[in-house]
N, C-alpha and C positions, 0 to 999 in steps of 0.2 A: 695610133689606135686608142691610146689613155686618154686622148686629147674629142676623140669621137665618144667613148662610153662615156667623158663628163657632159659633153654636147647631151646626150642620150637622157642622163641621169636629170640634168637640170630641167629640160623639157617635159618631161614626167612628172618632176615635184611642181611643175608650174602649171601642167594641164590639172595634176591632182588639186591644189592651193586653188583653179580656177573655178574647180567645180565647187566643194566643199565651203566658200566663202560667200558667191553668190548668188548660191539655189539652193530650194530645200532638199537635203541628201536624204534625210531617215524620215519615214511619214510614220513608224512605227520602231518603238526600242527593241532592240536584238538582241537583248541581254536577259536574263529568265531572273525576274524579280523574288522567286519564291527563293530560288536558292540567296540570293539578295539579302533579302530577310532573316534566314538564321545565322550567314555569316556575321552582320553587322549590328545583330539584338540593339536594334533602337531603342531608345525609350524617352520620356521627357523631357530631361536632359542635352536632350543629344543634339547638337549644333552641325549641318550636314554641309558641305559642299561636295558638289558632282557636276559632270557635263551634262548636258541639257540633254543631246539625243534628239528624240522626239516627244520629251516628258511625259512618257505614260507609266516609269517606273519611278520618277519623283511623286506621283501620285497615287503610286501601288504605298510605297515608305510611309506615306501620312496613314496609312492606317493605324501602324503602329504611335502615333503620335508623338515625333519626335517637336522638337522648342523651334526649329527652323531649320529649311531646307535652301540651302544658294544653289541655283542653275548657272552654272557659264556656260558659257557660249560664245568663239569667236564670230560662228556664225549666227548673223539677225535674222535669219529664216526658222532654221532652228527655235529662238526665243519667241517665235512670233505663230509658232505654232502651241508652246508651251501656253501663251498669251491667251489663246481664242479656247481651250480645254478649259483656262481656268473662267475665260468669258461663259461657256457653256455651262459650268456649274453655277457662277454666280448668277444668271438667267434664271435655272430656279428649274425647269422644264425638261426632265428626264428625257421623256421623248424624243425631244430637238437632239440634244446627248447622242442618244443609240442612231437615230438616222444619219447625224452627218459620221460620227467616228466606229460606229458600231455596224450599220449599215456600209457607208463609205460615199453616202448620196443623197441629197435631197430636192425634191424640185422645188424650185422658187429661193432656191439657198444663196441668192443675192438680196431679195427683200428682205428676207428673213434677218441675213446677218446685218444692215443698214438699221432694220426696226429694234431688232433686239440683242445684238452682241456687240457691233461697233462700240458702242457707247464705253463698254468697259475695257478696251483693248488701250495699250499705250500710244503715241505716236507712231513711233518706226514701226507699229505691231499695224497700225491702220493701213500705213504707205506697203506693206507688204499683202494683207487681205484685201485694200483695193483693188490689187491684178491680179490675183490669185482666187477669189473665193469660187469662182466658175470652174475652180478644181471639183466640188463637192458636186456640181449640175451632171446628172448622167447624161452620155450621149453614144451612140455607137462604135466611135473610138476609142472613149474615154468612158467607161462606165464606172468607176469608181474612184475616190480619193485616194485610196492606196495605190494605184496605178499610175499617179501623178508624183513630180520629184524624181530625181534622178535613179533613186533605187527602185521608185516604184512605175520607172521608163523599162528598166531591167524587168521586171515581173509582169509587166505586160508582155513583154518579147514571149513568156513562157508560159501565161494565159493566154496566148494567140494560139500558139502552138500546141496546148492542150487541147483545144477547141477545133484547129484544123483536121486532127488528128481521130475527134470525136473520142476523145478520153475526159469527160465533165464526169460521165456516170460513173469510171471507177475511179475517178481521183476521189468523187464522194464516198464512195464505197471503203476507200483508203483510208481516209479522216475520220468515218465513221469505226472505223474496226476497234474490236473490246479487245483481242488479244493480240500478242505478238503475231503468232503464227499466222491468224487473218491476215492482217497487214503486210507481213512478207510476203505473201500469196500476192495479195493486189501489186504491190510495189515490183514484184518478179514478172509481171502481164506488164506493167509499164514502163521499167526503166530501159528497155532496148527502143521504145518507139520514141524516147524523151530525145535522146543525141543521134547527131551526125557528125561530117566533116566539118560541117561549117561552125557548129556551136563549138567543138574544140577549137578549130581557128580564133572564135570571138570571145572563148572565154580567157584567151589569151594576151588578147589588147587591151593595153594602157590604157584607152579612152572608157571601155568597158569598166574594170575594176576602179578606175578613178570615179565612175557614177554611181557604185554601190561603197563608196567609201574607204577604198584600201588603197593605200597609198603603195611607192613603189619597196618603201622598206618592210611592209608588209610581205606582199607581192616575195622579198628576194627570201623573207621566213620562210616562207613556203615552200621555194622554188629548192632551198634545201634539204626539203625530208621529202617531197612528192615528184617522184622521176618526172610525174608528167605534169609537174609546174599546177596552173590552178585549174585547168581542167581536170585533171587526178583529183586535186585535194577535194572539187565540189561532190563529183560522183562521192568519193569516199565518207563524205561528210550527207548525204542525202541517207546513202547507203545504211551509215549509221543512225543516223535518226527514226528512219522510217521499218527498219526491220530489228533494230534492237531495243529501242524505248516506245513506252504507249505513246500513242497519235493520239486518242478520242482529245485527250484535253490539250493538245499541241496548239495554242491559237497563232503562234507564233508563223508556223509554215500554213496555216489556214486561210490568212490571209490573203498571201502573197500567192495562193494557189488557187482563189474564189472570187476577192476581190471585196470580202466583207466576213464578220465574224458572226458567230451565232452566239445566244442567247446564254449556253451553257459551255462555250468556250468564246473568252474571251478574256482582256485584261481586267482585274478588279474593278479599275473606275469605271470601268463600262457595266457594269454588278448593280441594278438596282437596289437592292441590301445596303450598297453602300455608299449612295446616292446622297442622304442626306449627311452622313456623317463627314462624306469630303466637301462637300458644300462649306461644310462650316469650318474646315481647316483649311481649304485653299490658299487662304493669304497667308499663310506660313510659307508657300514657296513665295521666293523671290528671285526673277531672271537679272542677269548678267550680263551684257555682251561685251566681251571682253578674252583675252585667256586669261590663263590660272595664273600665271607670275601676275596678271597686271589684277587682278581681283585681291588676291594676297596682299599685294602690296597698299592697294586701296582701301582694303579692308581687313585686318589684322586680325589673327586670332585669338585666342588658341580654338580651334575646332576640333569636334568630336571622331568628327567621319570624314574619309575622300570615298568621291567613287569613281573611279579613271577612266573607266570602261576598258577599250584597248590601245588608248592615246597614249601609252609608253612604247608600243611598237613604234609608233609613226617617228620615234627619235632616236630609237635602238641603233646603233652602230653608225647612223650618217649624222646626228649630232647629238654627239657625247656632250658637249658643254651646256648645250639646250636641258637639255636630260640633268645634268646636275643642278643646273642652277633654279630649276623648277622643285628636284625635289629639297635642295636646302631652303628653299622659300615651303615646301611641305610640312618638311621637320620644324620648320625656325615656331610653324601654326598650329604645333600640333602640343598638345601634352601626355603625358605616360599611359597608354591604354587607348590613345586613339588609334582605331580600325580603318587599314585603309583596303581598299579590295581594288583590283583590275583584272581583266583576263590578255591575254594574249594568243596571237600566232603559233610563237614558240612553246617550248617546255618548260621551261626554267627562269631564273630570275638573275640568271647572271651577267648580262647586261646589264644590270642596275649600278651605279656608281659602290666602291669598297665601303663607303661611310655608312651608306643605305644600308647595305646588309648587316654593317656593325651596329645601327641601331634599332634596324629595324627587325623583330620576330615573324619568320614565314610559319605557314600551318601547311605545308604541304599536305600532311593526312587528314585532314578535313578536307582540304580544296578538293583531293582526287576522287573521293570519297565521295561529294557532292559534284564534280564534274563527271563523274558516270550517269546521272540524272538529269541532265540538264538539256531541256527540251530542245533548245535551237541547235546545237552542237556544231556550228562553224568555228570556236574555240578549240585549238590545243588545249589549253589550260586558264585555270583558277587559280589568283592569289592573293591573300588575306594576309596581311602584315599586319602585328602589333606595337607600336612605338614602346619602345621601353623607358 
């Protein structure tokens, strides 16, 4: 039986490693960059490394104007979308901007990127938008770039189904609401016609959560606190979002629920306001494709900032040596007062290697504090570490 569950186990880290390595997973960051930003008070000084994601909060951070921002990224899909954002700014052409990543479409977005964004993009970032850029061309199946990528395969499943349903007009109604109590109203009309049998069956396969990114140690956080595994945790976590925190500025689920953002919600870089100003800090980020052990070691620090996202679950308990030897290459780059932040699955940080916690400073009452706010809310929890 021990001998079938590691059969099991292994086939799941290797469907998971298969998606995540070479496709693009996240067509947008799932992380709430506002809270971002008061944890880790950047300022010119400040020397960043973070995983790439889908670098739209590496781009939210330059506002504040940190000395340099590192993206890694094991995956080159990931940097190669980091790559075409910062193509986009250096273009010069707001417009172009809001259509492809604000909109989520352009027609003619093959010309366009040959005449005028190729040019600035890396190699590996070219061999990746040459098969790809017909993400952004609308079509009947595919009307938008968020609905492209494995997470954004998943959100199509559930803009179909909105749409089959003839629920467009109160999802808007939903996204538009000023107050809580609107919102609870709308969400209480919809959430019975959202699920069946089948979406609990699917939200329950490996192949499913391997495409929006969750690996199986993820997957087993959950399967601990939510009797009902990750169909429980999603209702609960919708639940939460949409009846206990404002929606109007949520661009986060806006997206993934329309298929493109609007003008007054959406992420900073998409902000005319702040158009020119990232213009002119863009080359301050610089992509990576790599992990963090092998970037560290490449590139040495000492650095200001980590930003983890929730890449410490994906090693929590199935590889404890993974997990230490990454964060003693953390510590080895850090110096007294670097900020590091992650969120996670779980609640707590005890998972973390005994040395970590002995030198590292948690803020739990700040985290909880600012995780009651926090617009996407598929996190357990916030944590912000000080090196001492």
């Amino acid at each position: 039986m021990r001998k079938l569950s590691n059969i099991a186990e292994n086939f799941q880290e290797w469907l998971f490693n298969t998606v995540v390595s070479n496709n693009l997973v996240y067509n947008t960051c799932w992380e709430d960059p506002r809270l971002d930003r008061q944890m880790l008070q950047l300022d010119r000084q400040s020397r960043v490394v973070m995983l790439t994601s889908a670098g739209c909060n590496a781009l939210d951070y330059l506002l504040d104007g940190p000395q340099r921002i590192h993206c890694v990224d094991v995956n080159p899909a990931q940097n190669a979308l980091m790559d075409l954002k910062q193509s986009l700014f250096k273009n010069g052409d707001f417009s172009l901007l809001w259509d492809f990543l604000g909109e989520g479409k352009r027609e003619g977005a093959a010309f366009i990127y040959r005449q005028n964004l190729r040019c600035f993009l890396s190699s590996p970032s070219r061999r990746f938008w040459d098969n790809h850029i017909d993400y952004f061309i609308p079509s009947p199946t595919q009307p938008s770039f968020y609905f492209n990528g494995t997470s954004g395969k998943v959100a199509l499943l559930i803009y179909k189904r909105i749409q089959r349903k003839g629920l467009s007009s109160i999802i808007r109604k939903l996204l538009d609401a000023h107050t809580i109590k609107e919102q609870t109203y709308y969400f209480n009309e919809i959430e019975p016609l959202l699920w069946n049998g089948f979406h609990k069956w699917l939200a329950g396969q490996h192949a499913l959560t391997s495409m929006i990114g969750v690996p199986a140690t993820q997957r087993n956080i959950i399967a601990r606190k939510y009797d009902g595994g990750m169909f429980d945790f999603i209702q609960q976590a919708l639940r939460r979002v949409f009846t206990r925190r404002p929606i109007h500025d949520n661009y986060f689920w806006r997206v993934y629920l329309t298929g493109s953002y609007r003008r007054d919600c959406c992420p900073n870089y998409l902000r005319k306001d702040y158009f020119q100003l990232l213009r002119r800090r863009e080359h301050k980020i610089e992509t990576h494709t790599s992990t963090l052990l092998q970037f560290l070691r490449n590139h040495p620090g000492p650095y200001t900032h980590f930003v983890l996202l929730d890449h410490q679950d994906w090693m929590a308990n199935s590889k404890p040596e993974l997990l230490a030897r990454e964060w003693r290459y953390i510590l080895d780059n850090s110096k007294a007062g670097t900020r590091i932040l992650f969120r996670s699955a779980g609640t707590s940080v005890d998972f973390l290697p005994a040395f970590v916690r002995d030198r590292v400073y948690f803020q739990p009452e700040l985290t909880s504090s600012l995780q009651a706010r926090d617009r996407v809310g598929t996190y357990e929890s916030t944590h912000l570490g000080l090196v001492q």
